[in-house]
ZAMARGU-4260 file (C-alpha; in steps of 0.2 Angstrom, whole numbers, plus 5000, padded with zeros to 4 digits):
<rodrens>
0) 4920/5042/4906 | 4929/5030/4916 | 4937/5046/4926 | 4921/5054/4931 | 4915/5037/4936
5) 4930/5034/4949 | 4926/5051/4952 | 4909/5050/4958 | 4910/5035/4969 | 4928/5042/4977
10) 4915/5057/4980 | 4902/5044/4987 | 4913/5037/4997 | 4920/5052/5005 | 4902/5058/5010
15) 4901/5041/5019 | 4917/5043/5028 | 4912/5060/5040 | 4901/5065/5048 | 4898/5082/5040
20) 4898/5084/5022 | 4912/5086/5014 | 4911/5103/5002 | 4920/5105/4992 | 4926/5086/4986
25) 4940/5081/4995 | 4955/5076/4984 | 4966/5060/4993 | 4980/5069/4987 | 4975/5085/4996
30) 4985/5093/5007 | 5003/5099/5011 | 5016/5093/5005 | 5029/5091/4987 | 5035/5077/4976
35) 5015/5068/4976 | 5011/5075/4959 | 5013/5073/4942 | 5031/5065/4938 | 5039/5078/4925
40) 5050/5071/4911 | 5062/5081/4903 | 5073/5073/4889 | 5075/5056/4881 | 5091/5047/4886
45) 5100/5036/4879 | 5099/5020/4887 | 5117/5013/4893 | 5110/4995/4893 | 5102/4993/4876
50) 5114/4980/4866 | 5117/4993/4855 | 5123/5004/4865 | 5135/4989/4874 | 5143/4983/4858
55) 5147/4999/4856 | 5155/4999/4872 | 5164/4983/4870 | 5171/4989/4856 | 5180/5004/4864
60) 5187/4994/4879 | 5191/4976/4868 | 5195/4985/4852 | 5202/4968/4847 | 5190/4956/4853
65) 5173/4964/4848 | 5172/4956/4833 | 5173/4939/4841 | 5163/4942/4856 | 5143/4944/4855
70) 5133/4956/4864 | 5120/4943/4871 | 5102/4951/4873 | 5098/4946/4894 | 5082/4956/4893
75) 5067/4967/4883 | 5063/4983/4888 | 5043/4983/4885 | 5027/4995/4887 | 5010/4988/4888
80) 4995/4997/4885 | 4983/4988/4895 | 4965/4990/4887 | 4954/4986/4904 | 4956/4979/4920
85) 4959/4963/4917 | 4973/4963/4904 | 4982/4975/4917 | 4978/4960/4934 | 4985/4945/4919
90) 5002/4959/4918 | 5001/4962/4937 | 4999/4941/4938 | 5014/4937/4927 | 5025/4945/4940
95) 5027/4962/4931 | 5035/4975/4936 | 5028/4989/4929 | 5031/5006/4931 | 5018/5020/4923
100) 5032/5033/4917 | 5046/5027/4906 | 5064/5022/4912 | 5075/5030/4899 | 5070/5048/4902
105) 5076/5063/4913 | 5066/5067/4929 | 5064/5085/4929 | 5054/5083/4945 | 5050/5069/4955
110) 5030/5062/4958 | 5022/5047/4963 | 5014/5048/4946 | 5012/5048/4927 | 5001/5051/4913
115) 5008/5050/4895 | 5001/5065/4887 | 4996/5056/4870 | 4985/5045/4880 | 4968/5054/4881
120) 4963/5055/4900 | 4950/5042/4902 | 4960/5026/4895 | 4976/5018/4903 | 4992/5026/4898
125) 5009/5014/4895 | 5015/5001/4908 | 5034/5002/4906 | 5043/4986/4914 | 5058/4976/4909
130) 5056/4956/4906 | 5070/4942/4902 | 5070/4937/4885 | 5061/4921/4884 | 5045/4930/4894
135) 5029/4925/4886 | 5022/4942/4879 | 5003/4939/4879 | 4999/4943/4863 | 4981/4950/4865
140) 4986/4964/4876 | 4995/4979/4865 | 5014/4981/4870 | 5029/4986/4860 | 5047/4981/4863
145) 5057/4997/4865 | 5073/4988/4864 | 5084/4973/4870 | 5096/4973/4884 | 5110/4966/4892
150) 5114/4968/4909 | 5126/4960/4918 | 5126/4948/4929 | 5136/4950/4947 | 5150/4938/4940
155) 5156/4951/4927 | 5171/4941/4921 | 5165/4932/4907 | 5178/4916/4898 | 5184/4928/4886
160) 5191/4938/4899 | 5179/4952/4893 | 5176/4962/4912 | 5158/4967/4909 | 5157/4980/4924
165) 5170/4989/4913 | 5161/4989/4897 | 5145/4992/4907 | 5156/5011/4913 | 5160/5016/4896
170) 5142/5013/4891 | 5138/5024/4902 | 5152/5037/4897 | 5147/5035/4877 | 5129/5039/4879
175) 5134/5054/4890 | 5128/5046/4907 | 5145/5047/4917 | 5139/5057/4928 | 5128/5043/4933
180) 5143/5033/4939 | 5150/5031/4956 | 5168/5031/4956 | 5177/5015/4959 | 5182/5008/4978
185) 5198/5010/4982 | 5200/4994/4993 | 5186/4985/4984 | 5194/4990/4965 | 5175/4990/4959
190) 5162/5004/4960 | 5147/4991/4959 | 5139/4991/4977 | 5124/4981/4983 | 5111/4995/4988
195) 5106/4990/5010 | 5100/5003/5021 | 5085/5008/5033 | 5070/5014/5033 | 5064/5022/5049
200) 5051/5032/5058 | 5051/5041/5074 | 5038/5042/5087 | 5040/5055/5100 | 5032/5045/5112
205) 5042/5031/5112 | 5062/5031/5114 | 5069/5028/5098 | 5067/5029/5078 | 5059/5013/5073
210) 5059/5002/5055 | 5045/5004/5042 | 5042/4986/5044 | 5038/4976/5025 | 5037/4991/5016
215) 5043/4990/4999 | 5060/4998/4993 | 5063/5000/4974 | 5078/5007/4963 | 5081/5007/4947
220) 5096/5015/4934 | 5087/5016/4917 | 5082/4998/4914 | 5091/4989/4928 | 5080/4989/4944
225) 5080/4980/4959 | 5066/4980/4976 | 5068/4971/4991 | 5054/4972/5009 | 5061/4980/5023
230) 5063/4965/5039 | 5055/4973/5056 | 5070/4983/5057 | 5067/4994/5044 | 5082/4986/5033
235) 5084/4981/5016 | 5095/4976/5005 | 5093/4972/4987 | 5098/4957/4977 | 5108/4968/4963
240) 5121/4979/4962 | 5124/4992/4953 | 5136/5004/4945 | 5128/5021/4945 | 5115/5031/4957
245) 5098/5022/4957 | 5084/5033/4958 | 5072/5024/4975 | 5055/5025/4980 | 5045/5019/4994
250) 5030/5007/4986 | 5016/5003/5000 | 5012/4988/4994 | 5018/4977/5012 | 5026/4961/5015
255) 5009/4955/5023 | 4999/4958/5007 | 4989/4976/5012 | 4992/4992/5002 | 4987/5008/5006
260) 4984/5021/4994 | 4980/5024/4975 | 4989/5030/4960 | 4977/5036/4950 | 4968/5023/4942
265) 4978/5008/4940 | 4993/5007/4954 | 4983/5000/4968 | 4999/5005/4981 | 5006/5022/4983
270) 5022/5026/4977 | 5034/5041/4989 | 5048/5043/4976 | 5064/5046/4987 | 5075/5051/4972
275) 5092/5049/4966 | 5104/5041/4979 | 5120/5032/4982 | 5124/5015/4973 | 5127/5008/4991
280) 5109/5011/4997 | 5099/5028/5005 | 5094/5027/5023 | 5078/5038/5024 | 5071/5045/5041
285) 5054/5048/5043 | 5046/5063/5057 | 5033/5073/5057 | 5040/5087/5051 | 5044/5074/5034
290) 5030/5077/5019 | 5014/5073/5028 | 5009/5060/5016 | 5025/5050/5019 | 5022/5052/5038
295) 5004/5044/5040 | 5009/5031/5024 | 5023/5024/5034 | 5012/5026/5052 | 4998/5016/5043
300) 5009/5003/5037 | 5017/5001/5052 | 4999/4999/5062 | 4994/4984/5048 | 5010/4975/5049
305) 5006/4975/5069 | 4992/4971/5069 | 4993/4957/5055 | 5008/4951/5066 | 4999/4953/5083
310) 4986/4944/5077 | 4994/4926/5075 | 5004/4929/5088 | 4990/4928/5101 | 4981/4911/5108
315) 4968/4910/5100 | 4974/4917/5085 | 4963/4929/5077 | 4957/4932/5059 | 4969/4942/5048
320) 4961/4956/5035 | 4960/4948/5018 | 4979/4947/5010 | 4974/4958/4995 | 4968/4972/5009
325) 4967/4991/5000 | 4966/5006/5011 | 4966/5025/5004 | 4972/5041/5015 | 4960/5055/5016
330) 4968/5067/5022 | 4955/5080/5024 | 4941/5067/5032 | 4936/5067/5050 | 4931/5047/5050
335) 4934/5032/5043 | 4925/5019/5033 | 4926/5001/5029 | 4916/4993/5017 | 4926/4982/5010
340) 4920/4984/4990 | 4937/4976/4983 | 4929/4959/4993 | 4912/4963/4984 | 4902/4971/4998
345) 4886/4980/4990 | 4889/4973/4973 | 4891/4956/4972 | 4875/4956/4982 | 4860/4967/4980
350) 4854/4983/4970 | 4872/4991/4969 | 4879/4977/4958 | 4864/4977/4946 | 4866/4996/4945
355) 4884/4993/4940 | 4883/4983/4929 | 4898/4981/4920 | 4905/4991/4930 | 4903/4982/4944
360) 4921/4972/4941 | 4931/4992/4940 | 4922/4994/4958 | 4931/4978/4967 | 4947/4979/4957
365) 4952/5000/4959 | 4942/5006/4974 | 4946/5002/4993 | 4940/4990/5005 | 4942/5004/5020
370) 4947/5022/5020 | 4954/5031/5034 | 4951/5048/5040 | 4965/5060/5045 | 4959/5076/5046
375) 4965/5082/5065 | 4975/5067/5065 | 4993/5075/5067 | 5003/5063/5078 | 5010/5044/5075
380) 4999/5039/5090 | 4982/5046/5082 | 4985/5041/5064 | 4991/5020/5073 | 4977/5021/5085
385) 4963/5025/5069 | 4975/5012/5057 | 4972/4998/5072 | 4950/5003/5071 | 4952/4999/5054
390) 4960/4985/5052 | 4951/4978/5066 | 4936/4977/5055 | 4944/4968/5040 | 4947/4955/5055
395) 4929/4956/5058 | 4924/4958/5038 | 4932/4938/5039 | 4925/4931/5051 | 4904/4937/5048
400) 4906/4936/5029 | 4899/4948/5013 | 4883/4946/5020 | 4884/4952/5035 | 4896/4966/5028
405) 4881/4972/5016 | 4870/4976/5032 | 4883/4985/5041 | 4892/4995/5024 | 4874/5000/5022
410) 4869/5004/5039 | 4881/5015/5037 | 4877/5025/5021 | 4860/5024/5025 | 4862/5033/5045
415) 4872/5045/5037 | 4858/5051/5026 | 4843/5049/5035 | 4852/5052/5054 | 4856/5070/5053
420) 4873/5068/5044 | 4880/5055/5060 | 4889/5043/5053 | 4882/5030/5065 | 4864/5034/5066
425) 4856/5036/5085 | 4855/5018/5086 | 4837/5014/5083 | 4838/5011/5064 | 4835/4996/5055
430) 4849/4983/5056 | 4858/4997/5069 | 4863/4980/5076 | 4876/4976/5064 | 4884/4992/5067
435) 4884/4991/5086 | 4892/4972/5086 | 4905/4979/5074 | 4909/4995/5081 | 4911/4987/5098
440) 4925/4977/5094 | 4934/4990/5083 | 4933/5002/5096 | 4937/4987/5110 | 4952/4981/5098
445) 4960/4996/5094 | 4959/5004/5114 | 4966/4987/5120 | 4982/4986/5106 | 4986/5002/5109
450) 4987/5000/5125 | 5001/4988/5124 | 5010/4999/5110 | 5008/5014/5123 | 5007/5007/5141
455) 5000/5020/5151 | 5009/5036/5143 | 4992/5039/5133 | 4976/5037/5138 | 4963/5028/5125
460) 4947/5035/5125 | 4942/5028/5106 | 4923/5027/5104 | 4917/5031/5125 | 4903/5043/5117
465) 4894/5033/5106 | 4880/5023/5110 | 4884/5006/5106 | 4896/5008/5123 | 4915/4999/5118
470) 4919/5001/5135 | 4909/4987/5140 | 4922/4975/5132 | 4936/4984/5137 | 4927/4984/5156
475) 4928/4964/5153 | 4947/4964/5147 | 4952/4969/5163 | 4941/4955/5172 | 4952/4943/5161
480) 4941/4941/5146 | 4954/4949/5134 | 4951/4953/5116 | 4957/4939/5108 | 4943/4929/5117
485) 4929/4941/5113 | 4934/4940/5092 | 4930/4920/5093 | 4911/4925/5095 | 4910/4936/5082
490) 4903/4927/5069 | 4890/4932/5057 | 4874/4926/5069 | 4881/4942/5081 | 4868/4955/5077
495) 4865/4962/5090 | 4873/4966/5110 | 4859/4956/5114 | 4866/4941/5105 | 4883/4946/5109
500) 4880/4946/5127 | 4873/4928/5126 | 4883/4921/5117 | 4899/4928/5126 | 4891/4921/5142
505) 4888/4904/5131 | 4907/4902/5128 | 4914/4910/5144 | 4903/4904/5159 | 4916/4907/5170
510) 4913/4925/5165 | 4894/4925/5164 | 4892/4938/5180 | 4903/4950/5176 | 4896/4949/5159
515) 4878/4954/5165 | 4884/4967/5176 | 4894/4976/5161 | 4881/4975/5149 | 4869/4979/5163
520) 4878/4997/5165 | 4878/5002/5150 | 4863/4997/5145
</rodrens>
């Protein structure tokens, strides 16, 4: 039930993000592209860093000291079976990592993805993650202790003389994963590497590949793992070293605090799995021609992490979206939509929260606080220009409030079906006004940051045809009155361009004619 309840609002949410309607349903994970399915296991491993599996080890490489030298357990390899929401946020709270497919298997083939096919469809399968040994396991929430670990630390050589990176090998050889293994350095005289590399993205119309900037970069070898944020360069490098070829993936989950995406139910970031790759780090090149949903993933994250960083950057400083920000990728919608439900828009206030319910709390926690519209949208600088409209708004959402957020979200949904299927009515509705001041800035925001991304190679026209008329703002950016200026005004008493224009006059009189006369020609 739970299912078909995410399924009808994702469907609810799609009909309010185009302006036609969307038949039949469209999917988010629609569209071309491989690896963004189901993860396929094949068969269990046996799992090189379980204690058991090390003594064994030491045994065979200190024949004579094994007996005097314990295997210390470092760490508990643990599932939880989260029952609801909430024990899954305490899990997320704690600082688990937690992975939805367990670590200890064979990948037949990769996916961003997994359902354990025990677990009937509607309830939450097994959270696989690994913990230190004195964790606090909270009790209420089902889990099971697969088995304990040790892995080592960097400093292998322990006072006994006992070279762990050498018993960690054979482990790896007795439970038949040598070909895990990369081979020892040479000059270095040890096969563990620190993995470090780059993430990049090219835009043909700019000169050179440029970083995915605060995206997550995760790796893992059965139970060991390891994740680090790529800097503005696209680089990484983790904090672990390992032995054998990690298996990486690309978590959109960014340094800022937005996410995009959702996997399934629970994980609210997608996950693009990169596969097995060197101990020493994978350097990964995104174009176009890459899987499409990895394209418009790392374009989007790149727009927020701009935008986020543009945003303090200017004087004065202008609101950032909330830090726990969710966006999914339609890839088969014309428009976008922001109604920041995660925040509580349309449920913590109003009918929709009463007709919730208890549901109300599954709403703010799983579904998006915008979702962009890709359909057509086939280049970097189409998807960063709609990804700059969007998180525009979350700047806005912060500096109005829910309340204002409920007239606009439902101005919105209401236009749609009473306009003829327009997504932003004809302008003569009720509370049209909170959709006007709103989509101004947007529009205005997102023409005036991509025009300092693209100088003059693209020409912005985002927004010139609807009737609330952007280009009135950006008509006043080039008299000066620059967008930064124009957010301060945009508090939640803005609810209309009548009460915009005065109050823009109210705080820039030295602007007040050109004001009048911009407003004037568009009215």
């Amino acid at each position: 039930m739970k299912r078909l309840f995410l399924f009808s609002l994702t469907a609810l949410l799609a009909v309010c993000c185009t302006d036609r309607v969307p038949s039949p349903y469209v999917d988010p994970y629609d569209g071309p592209g491989s690896g963004h399915d189901q993860i396929v296991l094949g068969k269990q491993l046996d799992d090189p860093y379980s204690v058991t599996n090390m003594e064994k080890a030491l045994s065979a490489v200190y024949p004579t000291k094994a007996s005097r030298v314990p295997v210390p357990t470092t760490h508990l390899y643990v599932r939880f079976k989260p029952q609801n929401e909430s024990q899954y946020k305490q899990l997320e709270n704690r600082g688990f990592e937690l992975l939805d497919h367990p670590m200890d298997y064979e990948i037949v083939k990769e996916g961003d993805w997994y359902h354990d096919p025990s677990i009937p469809e509607e309830e939450f399968t097994w959270q696989y993650c690994v913990v230190p040994k004195d964790t606090f396991l909270p009790p209420l929430i089902p889990h099971e202790i697969l088995h304990e670990c040790y892995i080592p630390e960097e400093e292998t050589k322990s006072a006994d003389g006992i070279d762990w990176a050498a018993v960690e090998r054979e482990s790896f050889r007795l439970t038949g994963n040598g070909d895990l293994l990369v081979e020892p350095s040479l000059t270095k005289g040890s096969s563990a590497e620190t993995p470090a590399g780059r993430i990049t993205i090219v835009d043909p119309d700019l000169n050179a590949p440029e970083g995915v900037r605060g995206v997550r970069v995760a790796c893992n070898i059965f139970v060991k793992t390891a994740h680090a944020f790529t800097d503005e360069d696209g680089r990484y490098r983790m904090s672990r070293s390992f032995s054998g070829k990690p298996r990486y993936r690309l978590v959109f989950k960014n340094s800022t605090g937005f996410c995009i995406g959702l996997n399934l139910l629970l994980v609210p970031a997608s996950i693009s799995s990169l596969g097995k790759g060197e101990a020493a780090g994978m350097d990964v090149q995104v174009t176009k021609d890459s899987d499409r949903r990895l394209f418009s993933r790392c374009v989007v994250n790149n727009a927020g992490f701009d935008y986020i960083k543009r945003c303090s950057a200017v004087s004065p400083s202008v609101k950032t979206p909330p830090s726990n920000f969710r966006l999914w990728l339609f890839q088969g919608l014309d428009f976008g939509l922001v109604p920041m439900l995660q925040q509580g828009v349309l449920i913590d206030r109003g009918e929709v929260g009463r007709i919730l319910g208890q549901y109300a709390i599954l709403v703010k926690l799983f579904l998006p606080d915008a979702a962009i519209g890709l359909k057509g949208k086939d280049t970097y600088a189409s998807i960063y220009a709609e990804a700059l409209h969007t998180f525009a708004h979350g700047s806005h959402f912060m500096l109005a409030g829910g309340d204002y957020w409920d007239h606009y979200a439902g101005y919105l949904i209401k236009s749609y079906l009473t306009s003829g299927f327009t997504l932003y009515g004809v302008g003569a509705e009720e509370d049209h006004g909170y959709c006007e001041v709103s989509e101004m800035w947007a529009y205005f925001a997102q023409t005036a940051l991509f025009r300092e991304r693209y100088g003059n190679a693209i020409e912005p026209r985002f927004g010139l045809d609807w009737w609330f008329h952007p280009q009135i703002l950006s008509v006043l950016a080039e008299k000066g009155l620059e967008w930064q200026k124009v957010f301060q005004v945009l508090s939640s008493d803005v609810t209309d361009r009548e009460v915009l224009q005065k109050k823009l006059s109210s705080y820039y009189p030295e602007y007040k004619s050109a004001i009048n006369q911009a407003f004037a020609k568009y009215n």
